[in-house]
C-alpha positions in Angstrom: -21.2 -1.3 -17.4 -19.4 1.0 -20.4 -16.2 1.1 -20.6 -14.4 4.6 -20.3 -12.2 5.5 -23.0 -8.5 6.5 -21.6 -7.4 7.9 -25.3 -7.9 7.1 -28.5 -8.0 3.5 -28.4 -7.3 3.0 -25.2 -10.3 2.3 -22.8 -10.5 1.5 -18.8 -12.8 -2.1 -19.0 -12.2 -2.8 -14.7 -14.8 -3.0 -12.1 -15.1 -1.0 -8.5 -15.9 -3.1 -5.7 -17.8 -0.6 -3.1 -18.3 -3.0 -0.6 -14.4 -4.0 0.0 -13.8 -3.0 3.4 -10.5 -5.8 4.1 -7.5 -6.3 1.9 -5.1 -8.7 3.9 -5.8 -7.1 7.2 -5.4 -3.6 5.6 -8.9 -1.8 6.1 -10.0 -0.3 3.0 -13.0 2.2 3.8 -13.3 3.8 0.5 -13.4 0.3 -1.3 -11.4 -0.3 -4.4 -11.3 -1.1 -8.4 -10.0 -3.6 -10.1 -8.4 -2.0 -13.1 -7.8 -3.6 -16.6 -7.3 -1.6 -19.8 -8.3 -2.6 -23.3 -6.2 -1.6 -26.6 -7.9 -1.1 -29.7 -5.5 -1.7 -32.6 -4.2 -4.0 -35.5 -4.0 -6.6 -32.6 -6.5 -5.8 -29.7 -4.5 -6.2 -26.4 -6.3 -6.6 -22.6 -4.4 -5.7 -19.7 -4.5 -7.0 -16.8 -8.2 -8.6 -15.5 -10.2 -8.3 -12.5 -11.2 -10.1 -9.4 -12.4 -13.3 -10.5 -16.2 -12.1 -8.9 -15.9 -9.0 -10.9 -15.3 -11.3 -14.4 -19.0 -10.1 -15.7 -18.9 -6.9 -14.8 -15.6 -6.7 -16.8 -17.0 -8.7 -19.7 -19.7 -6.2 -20.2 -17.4 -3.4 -20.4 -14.8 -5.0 -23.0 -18.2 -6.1 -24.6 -19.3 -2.5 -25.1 -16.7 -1.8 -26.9 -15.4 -5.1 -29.3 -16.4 -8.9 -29.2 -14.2 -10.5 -26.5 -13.8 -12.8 -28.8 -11.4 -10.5 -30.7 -9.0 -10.3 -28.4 -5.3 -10.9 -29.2 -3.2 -10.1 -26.5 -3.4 -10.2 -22.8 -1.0 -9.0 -20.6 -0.4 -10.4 -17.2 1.6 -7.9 -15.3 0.9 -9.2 -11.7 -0.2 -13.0 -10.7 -2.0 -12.0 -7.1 -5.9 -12.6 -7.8 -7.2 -9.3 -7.6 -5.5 -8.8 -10.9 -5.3 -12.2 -12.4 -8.6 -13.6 -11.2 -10.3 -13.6 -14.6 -7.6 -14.9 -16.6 -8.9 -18.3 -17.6 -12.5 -17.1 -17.9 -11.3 -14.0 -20.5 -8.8 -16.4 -21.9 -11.4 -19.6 -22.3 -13.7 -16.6 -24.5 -10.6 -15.4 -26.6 -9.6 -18.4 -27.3 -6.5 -17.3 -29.6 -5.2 -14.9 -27.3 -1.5 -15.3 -25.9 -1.0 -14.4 -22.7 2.3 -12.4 -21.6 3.5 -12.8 -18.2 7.0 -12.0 -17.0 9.3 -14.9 -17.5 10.4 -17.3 -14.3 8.2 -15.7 -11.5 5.4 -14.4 -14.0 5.2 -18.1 -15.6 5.6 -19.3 -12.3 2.6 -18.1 -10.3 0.0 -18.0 -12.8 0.3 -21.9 -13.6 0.4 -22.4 -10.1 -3.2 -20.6 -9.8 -4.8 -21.3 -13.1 -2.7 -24.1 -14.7 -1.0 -24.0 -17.9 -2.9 -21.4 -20.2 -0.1 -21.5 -22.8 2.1 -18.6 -21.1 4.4 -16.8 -23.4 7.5 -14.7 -21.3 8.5 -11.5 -21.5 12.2 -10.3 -20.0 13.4 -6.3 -19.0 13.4 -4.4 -22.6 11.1 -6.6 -24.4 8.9 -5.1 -26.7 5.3 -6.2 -28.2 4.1 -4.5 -31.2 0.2 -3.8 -31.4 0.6 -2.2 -34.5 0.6 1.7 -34.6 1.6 1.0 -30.4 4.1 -0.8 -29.1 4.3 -2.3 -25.4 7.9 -2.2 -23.0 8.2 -5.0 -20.3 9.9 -3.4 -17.2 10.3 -6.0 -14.5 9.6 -4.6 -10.6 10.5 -7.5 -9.1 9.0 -7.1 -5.1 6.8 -4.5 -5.8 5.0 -6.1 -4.3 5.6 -9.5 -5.2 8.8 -11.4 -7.2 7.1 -11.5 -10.3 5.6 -8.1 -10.5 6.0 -6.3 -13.9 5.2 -2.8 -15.4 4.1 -2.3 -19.4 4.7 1.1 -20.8 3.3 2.3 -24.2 4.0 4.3 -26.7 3.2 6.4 -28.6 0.6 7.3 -26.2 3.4 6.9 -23.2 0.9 5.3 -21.1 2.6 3.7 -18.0 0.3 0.6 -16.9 2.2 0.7 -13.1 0.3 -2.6 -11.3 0.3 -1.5 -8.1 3.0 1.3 -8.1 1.1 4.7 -7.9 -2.5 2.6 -6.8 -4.7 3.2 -4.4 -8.0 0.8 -2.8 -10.6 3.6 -3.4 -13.9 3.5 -4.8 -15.5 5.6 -6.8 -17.2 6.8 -10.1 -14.3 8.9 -11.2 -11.8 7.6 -13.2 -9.1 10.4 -13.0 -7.3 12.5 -11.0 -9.0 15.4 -13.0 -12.2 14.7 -11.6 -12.0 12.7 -8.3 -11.7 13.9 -5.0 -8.1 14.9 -5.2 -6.9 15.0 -1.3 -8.8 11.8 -1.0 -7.1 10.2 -3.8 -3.6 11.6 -2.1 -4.6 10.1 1.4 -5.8 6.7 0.3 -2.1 6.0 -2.3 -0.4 7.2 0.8 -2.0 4.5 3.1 -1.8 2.1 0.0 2.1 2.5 0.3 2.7 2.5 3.6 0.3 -1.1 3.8 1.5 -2.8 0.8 4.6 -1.5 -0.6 6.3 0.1 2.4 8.3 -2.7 3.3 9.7 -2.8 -0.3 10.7 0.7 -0.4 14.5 -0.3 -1.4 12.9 -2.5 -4.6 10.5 0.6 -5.1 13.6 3.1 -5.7 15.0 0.5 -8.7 11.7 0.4 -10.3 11.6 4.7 -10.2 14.8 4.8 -11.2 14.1 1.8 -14.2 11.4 4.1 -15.2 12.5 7.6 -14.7 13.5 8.3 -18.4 10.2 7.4 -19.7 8.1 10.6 -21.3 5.2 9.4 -19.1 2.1 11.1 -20.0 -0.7 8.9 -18.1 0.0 6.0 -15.4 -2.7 3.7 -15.3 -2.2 1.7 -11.8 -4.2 -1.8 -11.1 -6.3 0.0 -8.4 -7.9 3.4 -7.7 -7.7 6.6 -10.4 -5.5 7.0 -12.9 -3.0 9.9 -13.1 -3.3 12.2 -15.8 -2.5 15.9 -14.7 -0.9 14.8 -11.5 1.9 12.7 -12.2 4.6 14.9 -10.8 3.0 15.0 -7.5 2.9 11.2 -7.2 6.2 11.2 -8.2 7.4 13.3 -5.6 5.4 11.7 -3.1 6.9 8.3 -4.4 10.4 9.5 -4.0 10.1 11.1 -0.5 8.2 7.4 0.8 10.9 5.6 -0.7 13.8 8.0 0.7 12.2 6.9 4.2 11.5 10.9 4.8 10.6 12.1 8.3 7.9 14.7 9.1 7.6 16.8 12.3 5.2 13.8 13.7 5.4 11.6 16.2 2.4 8.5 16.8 1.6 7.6 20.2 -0.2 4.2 19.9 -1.7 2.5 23.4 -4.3 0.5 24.1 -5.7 0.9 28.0 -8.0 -0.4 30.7 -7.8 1.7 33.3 -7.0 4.7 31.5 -3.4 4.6 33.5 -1.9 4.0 30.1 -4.0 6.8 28.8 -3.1 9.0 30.9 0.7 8.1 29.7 0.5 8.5 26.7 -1.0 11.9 27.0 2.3 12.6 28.8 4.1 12.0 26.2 2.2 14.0 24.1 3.0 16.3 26.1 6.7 15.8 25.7 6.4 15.9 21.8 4.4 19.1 21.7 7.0 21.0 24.0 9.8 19.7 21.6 7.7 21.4 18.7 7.0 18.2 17.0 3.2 17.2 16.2 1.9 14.0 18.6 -0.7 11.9 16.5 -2.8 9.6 19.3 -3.8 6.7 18.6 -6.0 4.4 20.7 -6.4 0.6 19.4 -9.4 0.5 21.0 -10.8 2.4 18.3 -8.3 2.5 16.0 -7.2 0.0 12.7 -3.9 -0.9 12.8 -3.6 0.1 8.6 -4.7 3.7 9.6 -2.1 4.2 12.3 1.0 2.6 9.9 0.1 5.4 7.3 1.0 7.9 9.5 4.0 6.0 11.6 5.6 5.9 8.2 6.5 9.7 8.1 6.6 10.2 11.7 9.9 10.5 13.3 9.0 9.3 17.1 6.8 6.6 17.7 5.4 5.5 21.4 3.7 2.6 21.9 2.0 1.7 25.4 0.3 -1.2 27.0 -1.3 -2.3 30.1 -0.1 -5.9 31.5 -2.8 -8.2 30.8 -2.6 -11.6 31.7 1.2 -10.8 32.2 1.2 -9.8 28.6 0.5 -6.9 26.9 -2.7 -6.1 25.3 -3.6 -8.6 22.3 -4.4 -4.9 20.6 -0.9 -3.9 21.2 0.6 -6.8 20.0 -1.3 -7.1 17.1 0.0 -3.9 16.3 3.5 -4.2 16.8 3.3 -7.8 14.9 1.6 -5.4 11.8 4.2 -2.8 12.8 7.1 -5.4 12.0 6.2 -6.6 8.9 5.4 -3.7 7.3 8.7 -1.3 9.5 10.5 0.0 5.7 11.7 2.9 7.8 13.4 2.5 11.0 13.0 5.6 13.7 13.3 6.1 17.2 10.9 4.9 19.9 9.5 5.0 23.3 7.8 1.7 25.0 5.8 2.6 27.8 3.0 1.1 29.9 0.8 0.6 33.3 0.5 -2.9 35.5 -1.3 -3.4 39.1 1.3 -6.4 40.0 2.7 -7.8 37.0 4.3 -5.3 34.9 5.8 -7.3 31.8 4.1 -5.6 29.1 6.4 -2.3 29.2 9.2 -4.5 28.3 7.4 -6.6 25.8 6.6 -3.4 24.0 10.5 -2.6 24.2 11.8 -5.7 23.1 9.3 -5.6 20.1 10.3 -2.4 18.6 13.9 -3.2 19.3 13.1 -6.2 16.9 11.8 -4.0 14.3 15.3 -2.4 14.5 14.3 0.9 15.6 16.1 3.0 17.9 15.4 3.1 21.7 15.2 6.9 22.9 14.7 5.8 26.7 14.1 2.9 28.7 10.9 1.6 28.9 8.9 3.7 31.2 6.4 2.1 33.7 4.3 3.1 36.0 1.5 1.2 38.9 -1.9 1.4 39.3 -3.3 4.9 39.1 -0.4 7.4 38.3 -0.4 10.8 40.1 0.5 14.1 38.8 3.5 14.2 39.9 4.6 11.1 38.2 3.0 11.8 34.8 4.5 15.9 35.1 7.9 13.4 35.1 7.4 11.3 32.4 6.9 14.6 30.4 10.2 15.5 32.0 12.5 12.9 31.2 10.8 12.3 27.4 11.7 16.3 26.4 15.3 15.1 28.3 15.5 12.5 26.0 14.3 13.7 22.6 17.1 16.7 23.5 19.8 14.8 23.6 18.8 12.6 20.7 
């Protein structure tokens, strides 16, 4: 339970909770960390806490390095739990400590979790002086939540980003100079596409607010911090926000009878003669936070469902209810599905995506009982027809 220093001064003091497997209904395999950062100078600053069952495991890292008692300053940059959880238990053992939040929503929230800890605002621009370091308030309003803030410091021009640039992964390594750096790249991808995708438009403002800043380190609320790297997350940053297609396209069915299998296989079919890349997806198998990473880049998407019930598959629309909330990029789809006597879901499917304001590339396409060859060798047909004259 050391803390890790960051730079001279400047120490990680967070926990890493290996056994997180559910954030929200977003499946986190790799588990996560709860990043807060300690500053060692004239006025010794904490920022940011933990989960509130990580508030030891913290405390013995700040411990490590200076009496918690000693603290002077703690910064608040984001009220959800998983960052603020600790608050009044770090706050009840340094006692003097004012706590910085940003004003209106910052205020807002944490006195609604944790009551009125004596709050102090901070606005777009502010500064704090630490002594030989100085923190900048940028407000990121909706990324991911209205009172969202990000604190840059100089003159280490250390970015502490909240959940811009994060990532729910697990693991002994503190930076990208010594994790698993493809791992690292795949878990911040599906971290934007499950929590900050839908916010992609706020997401741009905060880049942009933040652009002319000689960053040098970002230090993000969860997962590794970026040291050597930053340019890449950048760039990946700017190409999620900018809503940029790949070559993809996700085929997402749930089936019974394999009929709707056997569908969306067509369709594959369809995608791969058009030169594109088909990702398959079956919800059987399948967590819906894992497909939305890659239906975020992907240009096509096909969803397919048996009728059940004269519904569609609870998988399916489970799915498409996760598709909706989290839809920051709208692309064309295809709604397809297999019935014995009912045959609703097909359209259920359609009307669903429609709602997500995507792009119909065909009518629904349906199909009864057991398809033949001749019927799936036609869905292939008129799915290259389409995506041609798309």
């Amino acid at each position: 339970m050391k803390a890790m220093q960051i730079a001279e001064g400047v120490y990680w003091v967070g926990a890493i909770d290996w056994n997180l497997r559910n954030f929200h209904g977003y499946e986190t395999e790799k588990g996560s960390t709860y990043n807060a950062y300690l500053v060692i100078d004239e006025k010794i600053a904490l920022i940011d806490t933990v989960k509130e069952p990580f508030k030891e495991e913290m405390l013995a890292r700040i411990s490590s390095v200076v009496d918690p008692a000693k603290i002077d300053v703690i910064i608040s940059n984001h009220a959800e739990p998983d960052h603020s959880g600790a608050l009044p238990f770090i706050a009840g053992i340094a006692k003097n400590a004012k706590i910085y939040a940003a004003a209106g929503a910052g205020i807002k929230d944490l006195t609604a979790y944790y009551g009125d800890l004596g709050y102090v605002g901070v606005k777009a621009g502010e500064t704090l002086s630490l002594g030989k370091r100085a923190l900048t308030f940028v407000p990121t309003p909706m990324v991911h939540w209205p009172d969202n803030m990000v604190s840059f410091m100089t003159p280490d021009n250390i970015l502490f980003s909240n959940d811009a640039f994060g990532q729910h992964y697990a693991s002994d390594e503190r930076l990208d100079t010594e994790c698993d750096l493809p791992e690292a790249y795949i878990q911040a991808r599906k971290y934007y596409a499950n929590i900050v995708q839908p916010y992609g438009m706020q997401t741009g403002k905060a880049l942009a607010a933040c652009a002319n800043l000689p960053i040098q380190t970002i230090c993000p609320s969860h997962g590794i911090i970026w040291t050597k790297h930053i340019p890449e997350i950048l760039s990946l940053y700017q190409s999620w926000v900018a809503n940029n297609f790949d070559d993809t396209a996700v085929i997402v069915f749930d089936t019974m009878w394999h009929s709707t299998e056997a569908m969306a296989h067509a369709i594959e079919n369809a995608f791969l003669a058009c030169g594109l890349k088909p990702r398959l997806y079956n919800l059987h198998y399948c967590h819906n936070s894992d497909v939305i990473a890659d239906a975020m880049t992907a240009k096509y998407i096909a969803v397919g469902s048996p009728t059940l019930n004269n519904n569609m598959m609870p998988s399916v629309a489970s799915f498409l209810t996760y598709f909706k909330g989290l839809n920051g990029n709208k692309k064309k789809y295809i709604a397809f599905g297999s019935y014995g006597w009912g045959g609703q879901s097909p359209d259920q499917v359609h009307e669903a995506l429609a709602a997500c304001k995507c792009e119909a590339l065909m009518p629904a396409i349906r199909l009864a009982y057991k398809p033949s060859a001749e019927q799936l060798e036609k869905i292939t047909a008129d799915v290259i027809e389409a995506i041609k004259n798309s």
